[in-house]
N, CA, C and O atoms as a MOPAC input file, in Angstrom:
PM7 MOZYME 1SCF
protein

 N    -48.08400 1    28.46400 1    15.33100 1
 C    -47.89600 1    29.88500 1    15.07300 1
 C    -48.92200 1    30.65200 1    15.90300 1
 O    -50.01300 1    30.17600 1    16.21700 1
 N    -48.53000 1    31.78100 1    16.21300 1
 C    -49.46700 1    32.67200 1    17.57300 1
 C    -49.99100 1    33.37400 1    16.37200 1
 O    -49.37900 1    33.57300 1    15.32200 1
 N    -51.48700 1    33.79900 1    16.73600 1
 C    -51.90300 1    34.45200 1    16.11500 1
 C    -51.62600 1    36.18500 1    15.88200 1
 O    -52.20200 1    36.93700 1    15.09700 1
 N    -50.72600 1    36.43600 1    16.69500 1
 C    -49.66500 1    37.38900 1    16.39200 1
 C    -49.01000 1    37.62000 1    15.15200 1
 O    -48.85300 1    38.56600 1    14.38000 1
 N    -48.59300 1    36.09600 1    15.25600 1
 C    -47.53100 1    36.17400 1    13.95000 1
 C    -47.99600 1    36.41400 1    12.47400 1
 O    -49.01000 1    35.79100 1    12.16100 1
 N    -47.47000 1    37.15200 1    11.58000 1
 C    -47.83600 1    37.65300 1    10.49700 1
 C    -46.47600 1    36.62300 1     9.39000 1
 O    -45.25100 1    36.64900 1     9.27000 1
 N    -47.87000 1    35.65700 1     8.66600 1
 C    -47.13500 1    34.42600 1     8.04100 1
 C    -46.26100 1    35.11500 1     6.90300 1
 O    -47.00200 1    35.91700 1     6.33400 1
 N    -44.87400 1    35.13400 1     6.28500 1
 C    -43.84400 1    35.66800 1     5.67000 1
 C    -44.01300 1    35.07000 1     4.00700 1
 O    -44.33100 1    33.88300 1     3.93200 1
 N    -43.90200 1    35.49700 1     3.25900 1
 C    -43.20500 1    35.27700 1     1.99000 1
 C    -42.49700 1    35.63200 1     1.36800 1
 O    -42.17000 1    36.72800 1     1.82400 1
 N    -41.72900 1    35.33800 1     0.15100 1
 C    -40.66200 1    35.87600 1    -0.69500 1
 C    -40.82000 1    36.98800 1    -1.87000 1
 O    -40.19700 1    37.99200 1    -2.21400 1
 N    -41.98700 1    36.28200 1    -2.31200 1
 C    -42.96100 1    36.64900 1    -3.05400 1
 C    -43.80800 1    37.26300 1    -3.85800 1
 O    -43.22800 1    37.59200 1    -4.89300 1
 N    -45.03300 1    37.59500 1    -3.84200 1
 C    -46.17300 1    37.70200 1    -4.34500 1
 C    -47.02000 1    39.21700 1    -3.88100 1
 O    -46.23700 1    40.15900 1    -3.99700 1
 N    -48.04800 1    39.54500 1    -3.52000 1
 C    -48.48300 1    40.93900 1    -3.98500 1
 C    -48.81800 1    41.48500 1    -2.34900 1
 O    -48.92300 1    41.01400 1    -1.21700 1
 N    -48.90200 1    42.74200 1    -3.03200 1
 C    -49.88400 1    43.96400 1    -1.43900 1
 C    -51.16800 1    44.19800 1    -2.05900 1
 O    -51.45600 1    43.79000 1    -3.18400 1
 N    -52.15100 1    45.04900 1    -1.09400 1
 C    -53.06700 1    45.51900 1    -2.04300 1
 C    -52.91700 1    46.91600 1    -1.26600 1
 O    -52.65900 1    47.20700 1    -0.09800 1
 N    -53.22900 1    47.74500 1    -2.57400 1
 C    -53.27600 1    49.25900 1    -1.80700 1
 C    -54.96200 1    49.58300 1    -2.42500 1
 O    -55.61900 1    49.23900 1    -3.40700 1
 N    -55.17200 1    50.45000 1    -1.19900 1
 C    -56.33000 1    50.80100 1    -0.62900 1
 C    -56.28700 1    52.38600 1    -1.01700 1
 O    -55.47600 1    53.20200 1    -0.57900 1
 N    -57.42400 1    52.64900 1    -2.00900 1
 C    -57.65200 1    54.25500 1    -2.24900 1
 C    -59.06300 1    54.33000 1    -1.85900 1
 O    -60.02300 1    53.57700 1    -2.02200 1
 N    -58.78000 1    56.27100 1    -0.89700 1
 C    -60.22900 1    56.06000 1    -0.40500 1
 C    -60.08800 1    57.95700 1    -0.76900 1
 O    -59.03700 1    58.58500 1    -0.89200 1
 N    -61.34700 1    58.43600 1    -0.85700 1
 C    -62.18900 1    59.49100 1    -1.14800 1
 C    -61.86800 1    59.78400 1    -2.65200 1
 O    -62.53400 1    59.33600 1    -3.58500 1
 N    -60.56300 1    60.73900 1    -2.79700 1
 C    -60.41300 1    61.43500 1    -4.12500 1
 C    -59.41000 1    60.97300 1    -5.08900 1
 O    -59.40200 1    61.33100 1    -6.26700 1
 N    -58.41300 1    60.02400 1    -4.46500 1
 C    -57.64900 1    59.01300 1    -4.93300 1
 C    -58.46100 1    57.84100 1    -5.03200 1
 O    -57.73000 1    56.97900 1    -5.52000 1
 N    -59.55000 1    57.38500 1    -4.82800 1
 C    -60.38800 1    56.49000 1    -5.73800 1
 C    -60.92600 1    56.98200 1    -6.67900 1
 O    -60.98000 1    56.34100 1    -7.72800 1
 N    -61.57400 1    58.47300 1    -6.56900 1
 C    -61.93600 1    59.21700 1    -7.68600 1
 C    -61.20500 1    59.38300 1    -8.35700 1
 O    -61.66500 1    59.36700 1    -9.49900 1
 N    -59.90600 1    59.60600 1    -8.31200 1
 C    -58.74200 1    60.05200 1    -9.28100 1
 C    -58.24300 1    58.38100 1   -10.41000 1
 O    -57.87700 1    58.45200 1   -11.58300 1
 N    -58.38900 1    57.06300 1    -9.60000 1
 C    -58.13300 1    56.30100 1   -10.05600 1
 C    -58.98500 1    55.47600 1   -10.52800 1
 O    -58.74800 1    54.38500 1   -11.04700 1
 N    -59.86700 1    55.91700 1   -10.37800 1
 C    -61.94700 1    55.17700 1   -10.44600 1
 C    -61.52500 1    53.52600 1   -10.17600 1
 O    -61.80500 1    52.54400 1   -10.86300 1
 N    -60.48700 1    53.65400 1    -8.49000 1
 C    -60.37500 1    51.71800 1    -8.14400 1
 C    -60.90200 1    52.17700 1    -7.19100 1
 O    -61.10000 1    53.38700 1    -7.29100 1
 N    -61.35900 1    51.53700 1    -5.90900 1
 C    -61.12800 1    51.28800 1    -4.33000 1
 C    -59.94800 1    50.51600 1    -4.19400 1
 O    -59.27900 1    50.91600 1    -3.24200 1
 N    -59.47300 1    49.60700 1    -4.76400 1
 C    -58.52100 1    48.80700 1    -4.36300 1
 C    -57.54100 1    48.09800 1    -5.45300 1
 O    -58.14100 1    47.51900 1    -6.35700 1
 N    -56.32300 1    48.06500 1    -5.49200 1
 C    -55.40800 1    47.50200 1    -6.25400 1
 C    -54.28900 1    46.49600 1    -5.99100 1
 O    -53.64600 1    46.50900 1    -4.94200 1
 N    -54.12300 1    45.81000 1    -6.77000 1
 C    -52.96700 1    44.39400 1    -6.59400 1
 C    -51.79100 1    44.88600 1    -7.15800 1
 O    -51.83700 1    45.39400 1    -8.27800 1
 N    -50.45400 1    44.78400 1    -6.36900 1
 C    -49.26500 1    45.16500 1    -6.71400 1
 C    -48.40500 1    43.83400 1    -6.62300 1
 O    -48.68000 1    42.88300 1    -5.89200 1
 N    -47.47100 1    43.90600 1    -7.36300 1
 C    -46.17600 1    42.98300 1    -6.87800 1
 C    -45.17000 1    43.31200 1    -5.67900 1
 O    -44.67600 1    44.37500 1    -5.30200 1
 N    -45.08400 1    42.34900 1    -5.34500 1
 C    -43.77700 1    42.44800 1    -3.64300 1
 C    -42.98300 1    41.95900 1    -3.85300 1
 O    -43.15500 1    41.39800 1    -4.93500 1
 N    -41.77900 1    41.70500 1    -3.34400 1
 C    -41.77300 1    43.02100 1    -2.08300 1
 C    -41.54400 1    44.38000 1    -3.13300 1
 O    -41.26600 1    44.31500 1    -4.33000 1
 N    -41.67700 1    45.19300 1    -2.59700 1
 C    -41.74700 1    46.75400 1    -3.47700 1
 C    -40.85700 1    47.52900 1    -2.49300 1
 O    -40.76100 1    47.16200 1    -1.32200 1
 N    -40.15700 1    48.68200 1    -3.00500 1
 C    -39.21100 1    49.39700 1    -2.21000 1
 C    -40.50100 1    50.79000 1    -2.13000 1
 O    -41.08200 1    51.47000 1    -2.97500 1
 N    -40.50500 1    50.72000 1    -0.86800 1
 C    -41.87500 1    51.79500 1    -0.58800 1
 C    -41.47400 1    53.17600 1    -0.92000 1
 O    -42.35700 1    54.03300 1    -0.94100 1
 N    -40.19500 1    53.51500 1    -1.19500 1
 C    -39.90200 1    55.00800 1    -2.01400 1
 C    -40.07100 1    55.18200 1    -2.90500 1
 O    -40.13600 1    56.34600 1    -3.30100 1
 N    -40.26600 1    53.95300 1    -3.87000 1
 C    -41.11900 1    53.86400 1    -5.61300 1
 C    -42.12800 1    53.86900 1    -5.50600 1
 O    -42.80700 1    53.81500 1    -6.53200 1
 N    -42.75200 1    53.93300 1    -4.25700 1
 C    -44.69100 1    53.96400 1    -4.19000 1
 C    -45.12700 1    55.15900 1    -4.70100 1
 O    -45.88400 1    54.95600 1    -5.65100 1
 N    -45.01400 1    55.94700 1    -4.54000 1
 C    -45.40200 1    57.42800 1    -5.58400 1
 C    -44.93500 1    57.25300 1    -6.66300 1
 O    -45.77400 1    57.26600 1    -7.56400 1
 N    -43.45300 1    57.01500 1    -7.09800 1
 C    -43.42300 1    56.58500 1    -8.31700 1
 C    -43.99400 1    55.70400 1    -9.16100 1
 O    -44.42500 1    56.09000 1   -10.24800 1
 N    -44.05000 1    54.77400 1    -8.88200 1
 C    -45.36700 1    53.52300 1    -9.32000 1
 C    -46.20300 1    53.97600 1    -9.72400 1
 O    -46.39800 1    53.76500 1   -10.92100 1
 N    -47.26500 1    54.93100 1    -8.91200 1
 C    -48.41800 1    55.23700 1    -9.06900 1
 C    -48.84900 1    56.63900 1   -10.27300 1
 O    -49.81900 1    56.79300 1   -11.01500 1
 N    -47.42400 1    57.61200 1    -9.97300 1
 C    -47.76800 1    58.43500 1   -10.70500 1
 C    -47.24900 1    57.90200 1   -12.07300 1
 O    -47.34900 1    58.76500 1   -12.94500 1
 N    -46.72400 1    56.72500 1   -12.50800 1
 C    -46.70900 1    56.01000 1   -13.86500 1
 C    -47.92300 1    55.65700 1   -14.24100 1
 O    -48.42200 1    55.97000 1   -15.32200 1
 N    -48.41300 1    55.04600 1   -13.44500 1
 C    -50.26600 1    54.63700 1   -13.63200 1
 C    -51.25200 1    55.56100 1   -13.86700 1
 O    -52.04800 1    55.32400 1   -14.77600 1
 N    -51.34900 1    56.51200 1   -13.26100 1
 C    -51.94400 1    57.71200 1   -13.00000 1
 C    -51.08200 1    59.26400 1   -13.04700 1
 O    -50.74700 1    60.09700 1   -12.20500 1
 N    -50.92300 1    59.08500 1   -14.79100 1
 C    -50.01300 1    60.83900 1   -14.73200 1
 C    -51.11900 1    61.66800 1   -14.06400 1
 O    -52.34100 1    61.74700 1   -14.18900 1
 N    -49.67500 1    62.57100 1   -12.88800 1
 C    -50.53100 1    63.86900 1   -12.71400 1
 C    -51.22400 1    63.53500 1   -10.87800 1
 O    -51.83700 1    64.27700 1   -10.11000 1
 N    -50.74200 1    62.05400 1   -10.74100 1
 C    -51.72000 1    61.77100 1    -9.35300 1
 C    -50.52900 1    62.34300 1    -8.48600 1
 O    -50.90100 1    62.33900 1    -7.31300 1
 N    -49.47100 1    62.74700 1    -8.58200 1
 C    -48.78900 1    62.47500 1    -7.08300 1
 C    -48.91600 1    64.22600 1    -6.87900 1
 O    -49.14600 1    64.54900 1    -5.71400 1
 N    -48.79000 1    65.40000 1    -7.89300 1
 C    -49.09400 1    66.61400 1    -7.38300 1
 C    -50.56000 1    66.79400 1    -6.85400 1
 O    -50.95300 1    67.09500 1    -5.72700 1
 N    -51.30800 1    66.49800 1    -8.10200 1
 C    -52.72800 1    66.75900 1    -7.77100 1
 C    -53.53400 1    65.42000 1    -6.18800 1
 O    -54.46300 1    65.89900 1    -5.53800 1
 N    -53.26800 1    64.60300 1    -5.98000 1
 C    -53.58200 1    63.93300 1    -5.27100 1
 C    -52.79700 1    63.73100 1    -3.98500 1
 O    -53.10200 1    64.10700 1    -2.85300 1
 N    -51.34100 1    62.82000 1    -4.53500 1
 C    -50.72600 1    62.16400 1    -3.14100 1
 C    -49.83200 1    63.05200 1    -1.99200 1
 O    -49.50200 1    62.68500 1    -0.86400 1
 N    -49.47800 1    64.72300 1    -2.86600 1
 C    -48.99200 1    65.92900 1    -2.23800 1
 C    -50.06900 1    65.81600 1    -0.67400 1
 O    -49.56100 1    66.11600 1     0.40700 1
 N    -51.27900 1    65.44100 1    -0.74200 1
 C    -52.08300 1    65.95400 1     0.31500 1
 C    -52.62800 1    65.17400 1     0.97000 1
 O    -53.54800 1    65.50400 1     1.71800 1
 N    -52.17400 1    63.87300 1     0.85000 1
 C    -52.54300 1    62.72800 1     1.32900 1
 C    -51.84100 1    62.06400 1     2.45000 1
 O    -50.65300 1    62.37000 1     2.55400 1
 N    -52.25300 1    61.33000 1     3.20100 1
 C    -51.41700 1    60.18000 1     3.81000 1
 C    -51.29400 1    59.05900 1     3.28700 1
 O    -52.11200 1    58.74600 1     2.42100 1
 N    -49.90200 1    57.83500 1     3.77900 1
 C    -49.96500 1    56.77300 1     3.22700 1
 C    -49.71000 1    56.05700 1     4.96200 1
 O    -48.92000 1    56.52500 1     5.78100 1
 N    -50.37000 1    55.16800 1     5.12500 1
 C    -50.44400 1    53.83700 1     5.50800 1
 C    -49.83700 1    52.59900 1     5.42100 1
 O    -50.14900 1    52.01700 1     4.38200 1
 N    -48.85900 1    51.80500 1     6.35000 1
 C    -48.76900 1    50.37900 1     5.70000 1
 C    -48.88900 1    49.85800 1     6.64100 1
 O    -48.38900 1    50.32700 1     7.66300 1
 N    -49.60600 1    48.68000 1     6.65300 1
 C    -49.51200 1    47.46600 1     8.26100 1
 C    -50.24700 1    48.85700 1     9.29800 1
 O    -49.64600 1    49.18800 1    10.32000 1
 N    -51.46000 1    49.51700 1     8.92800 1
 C    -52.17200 1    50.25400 1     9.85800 1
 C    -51.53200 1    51.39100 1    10.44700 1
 O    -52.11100 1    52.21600 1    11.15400 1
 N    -49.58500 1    51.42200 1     9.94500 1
 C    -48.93200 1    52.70900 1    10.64300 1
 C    -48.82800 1    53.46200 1     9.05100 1
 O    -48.69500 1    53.06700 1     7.89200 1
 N    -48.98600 1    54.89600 1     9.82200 1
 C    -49.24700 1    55.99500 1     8.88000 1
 C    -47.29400 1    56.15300 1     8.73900 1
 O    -46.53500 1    55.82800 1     9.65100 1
 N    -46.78000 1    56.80000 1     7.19000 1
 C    -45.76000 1    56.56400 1     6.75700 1
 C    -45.09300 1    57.95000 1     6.87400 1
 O    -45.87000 1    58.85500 1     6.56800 1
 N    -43.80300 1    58.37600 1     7.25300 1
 C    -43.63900 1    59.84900 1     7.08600 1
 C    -43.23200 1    59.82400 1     5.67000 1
 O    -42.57400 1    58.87300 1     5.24900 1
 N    -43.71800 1    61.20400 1     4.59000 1
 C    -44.28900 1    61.28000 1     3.39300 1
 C    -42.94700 1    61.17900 1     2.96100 1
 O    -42.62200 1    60.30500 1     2.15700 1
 N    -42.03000 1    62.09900 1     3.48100 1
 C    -40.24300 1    61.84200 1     3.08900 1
 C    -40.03100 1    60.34700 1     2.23300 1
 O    -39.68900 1    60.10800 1     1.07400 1
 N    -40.35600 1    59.59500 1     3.23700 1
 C    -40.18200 1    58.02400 1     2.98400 1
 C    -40.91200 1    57.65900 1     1.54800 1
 O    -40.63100 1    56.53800 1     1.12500 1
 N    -41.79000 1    58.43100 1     0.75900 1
 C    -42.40800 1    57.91300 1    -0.29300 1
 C    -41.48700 1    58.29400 1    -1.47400 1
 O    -41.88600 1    58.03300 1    -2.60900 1
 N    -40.28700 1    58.89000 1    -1.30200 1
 C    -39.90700 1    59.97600 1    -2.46600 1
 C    -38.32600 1    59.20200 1    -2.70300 1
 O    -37.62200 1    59.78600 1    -1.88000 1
 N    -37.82000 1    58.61500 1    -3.12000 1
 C    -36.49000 1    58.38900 1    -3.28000 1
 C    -35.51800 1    59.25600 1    -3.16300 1
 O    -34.39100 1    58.97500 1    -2.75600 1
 N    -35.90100 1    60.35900 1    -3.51400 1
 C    -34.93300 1    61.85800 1    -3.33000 1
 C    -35.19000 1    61.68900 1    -1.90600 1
 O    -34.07300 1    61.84400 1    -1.41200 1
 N    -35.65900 1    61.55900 1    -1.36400 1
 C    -36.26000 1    62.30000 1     0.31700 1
 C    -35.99200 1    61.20600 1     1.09600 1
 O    -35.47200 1    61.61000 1     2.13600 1
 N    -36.10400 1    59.93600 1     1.09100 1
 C    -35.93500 1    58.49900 1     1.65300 1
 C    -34.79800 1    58.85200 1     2.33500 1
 O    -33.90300 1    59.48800 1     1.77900 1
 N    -34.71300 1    58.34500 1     4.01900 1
 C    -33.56200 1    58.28500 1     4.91500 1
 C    -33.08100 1    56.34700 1     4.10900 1
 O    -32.06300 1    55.91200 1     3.57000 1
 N    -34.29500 1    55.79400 1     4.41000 1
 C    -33.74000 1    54.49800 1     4.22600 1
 C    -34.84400 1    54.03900 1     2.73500 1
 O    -36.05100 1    54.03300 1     2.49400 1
 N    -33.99300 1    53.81100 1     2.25500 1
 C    -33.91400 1    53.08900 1     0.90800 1
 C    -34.58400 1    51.66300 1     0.75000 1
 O    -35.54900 1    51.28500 1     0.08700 1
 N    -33.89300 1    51.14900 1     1.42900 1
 C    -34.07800 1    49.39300 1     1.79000 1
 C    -35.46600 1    49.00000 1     2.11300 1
 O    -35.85300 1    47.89500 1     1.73500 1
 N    -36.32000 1    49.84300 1     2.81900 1
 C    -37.55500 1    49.12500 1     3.31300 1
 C    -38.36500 1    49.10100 1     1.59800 1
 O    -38.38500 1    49.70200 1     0.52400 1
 N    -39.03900 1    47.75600 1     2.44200 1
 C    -40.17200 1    47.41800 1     1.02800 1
 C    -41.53600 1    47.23700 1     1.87100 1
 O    -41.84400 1    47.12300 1     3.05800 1
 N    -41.96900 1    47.26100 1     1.03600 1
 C    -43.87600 1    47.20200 1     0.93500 1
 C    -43.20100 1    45.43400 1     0.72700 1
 O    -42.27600 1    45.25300 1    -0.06400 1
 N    -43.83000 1    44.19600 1     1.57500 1
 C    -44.08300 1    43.38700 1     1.86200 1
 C    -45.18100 1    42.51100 1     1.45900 1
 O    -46.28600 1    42.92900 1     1.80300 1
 N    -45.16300 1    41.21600 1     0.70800 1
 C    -46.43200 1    40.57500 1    -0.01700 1
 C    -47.22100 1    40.59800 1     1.50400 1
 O    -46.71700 1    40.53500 1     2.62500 1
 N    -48.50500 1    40.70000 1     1.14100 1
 C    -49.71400 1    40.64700 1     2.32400 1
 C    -49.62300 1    42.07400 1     2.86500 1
 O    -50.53200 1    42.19900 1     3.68500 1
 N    -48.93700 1    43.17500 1     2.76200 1
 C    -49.25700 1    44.06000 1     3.35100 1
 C    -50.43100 1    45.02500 1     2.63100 1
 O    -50.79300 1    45.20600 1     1.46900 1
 N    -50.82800 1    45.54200 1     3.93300 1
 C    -51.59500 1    46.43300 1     3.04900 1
 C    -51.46000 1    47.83500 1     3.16000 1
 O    -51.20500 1    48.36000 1     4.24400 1
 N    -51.59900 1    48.42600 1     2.20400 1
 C    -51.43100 1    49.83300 1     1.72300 1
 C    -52.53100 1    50.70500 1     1.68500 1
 O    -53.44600 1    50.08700 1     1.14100 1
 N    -52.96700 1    52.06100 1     2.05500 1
 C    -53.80200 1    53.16300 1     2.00900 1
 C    -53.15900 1    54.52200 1     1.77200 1
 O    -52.23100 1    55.04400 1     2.39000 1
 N    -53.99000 1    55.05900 1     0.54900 1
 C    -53.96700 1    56.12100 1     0.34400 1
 C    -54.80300 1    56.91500 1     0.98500 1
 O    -55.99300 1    56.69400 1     0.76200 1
 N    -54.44200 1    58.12000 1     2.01100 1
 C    -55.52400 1    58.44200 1     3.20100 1
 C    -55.51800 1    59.97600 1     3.02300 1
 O    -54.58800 1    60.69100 1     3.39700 1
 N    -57.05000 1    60.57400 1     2.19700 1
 C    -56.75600 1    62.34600 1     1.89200 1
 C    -56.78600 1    62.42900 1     3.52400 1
 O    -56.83800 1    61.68300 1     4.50200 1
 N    -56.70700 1    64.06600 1     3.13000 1
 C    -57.20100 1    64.74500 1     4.62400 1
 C    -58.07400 1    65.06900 1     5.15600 1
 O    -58.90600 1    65.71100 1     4.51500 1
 N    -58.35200 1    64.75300 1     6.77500 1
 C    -59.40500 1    64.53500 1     6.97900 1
 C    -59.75600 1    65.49700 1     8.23500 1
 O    -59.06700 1    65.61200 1     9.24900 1
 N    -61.16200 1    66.26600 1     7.91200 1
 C    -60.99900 1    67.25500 1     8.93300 1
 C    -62.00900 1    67.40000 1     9.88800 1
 O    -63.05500 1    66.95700 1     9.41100 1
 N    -62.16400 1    67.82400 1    11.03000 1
 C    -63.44500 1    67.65100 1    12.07800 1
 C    -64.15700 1    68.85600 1    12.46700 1
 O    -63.94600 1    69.89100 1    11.83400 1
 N    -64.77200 1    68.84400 1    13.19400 1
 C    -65.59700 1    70.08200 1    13.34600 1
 C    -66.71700 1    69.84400 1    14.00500 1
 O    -67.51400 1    70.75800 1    14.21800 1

């Protein structure tokens, strides 16, 4: 196997990654989910865990998977072009506020 290759399962979990105010909001840095996951229930998921996180928090956030940033559409089942994609065991997930320079 090339070290390219990203080894597959049927399976088992992601971990999602909260960083600034979505760790504050969830007092984790990091969480274990089950896979594969349909990544348009990812806000849903979370705002089951955390009433109140997806206005006050994930409205202003980015999400991340496999290091590519997600268009936000894609998190919402109402809004989803495609349905079908899942969050993948071994992938990893970030919740990313906004971030500004100066």
């Amino acid at each position: 196997m090339a070290t390219t290759d990203i080894p597959t399962c049927f399976t088992g979990t992601f971990q999602l990654h909260y960083f600034a105010n979505a760790s504050s909001y969830t007092k984790k840095n990091t969480e274990t989910f089950p896979a594969p996951y349909p990544l348009c229930r990812l806000y849903d998921l979370l705002e089951s865990r955390y009433p109140g996180m997806k206005e006050k928090i994930l409205s202003s956030c980015a999400v991340s998977v496999r290091l590519q940033y997600v268009d936000g559409e894609e998190l919402d089942v109402e809004t989803a072009k495609d349905k079908t994609r899942m969050i993948e065991c071994n992938d990893e997930v970030a919740i990313i506020p906004p971030v500004s320079s100066g």
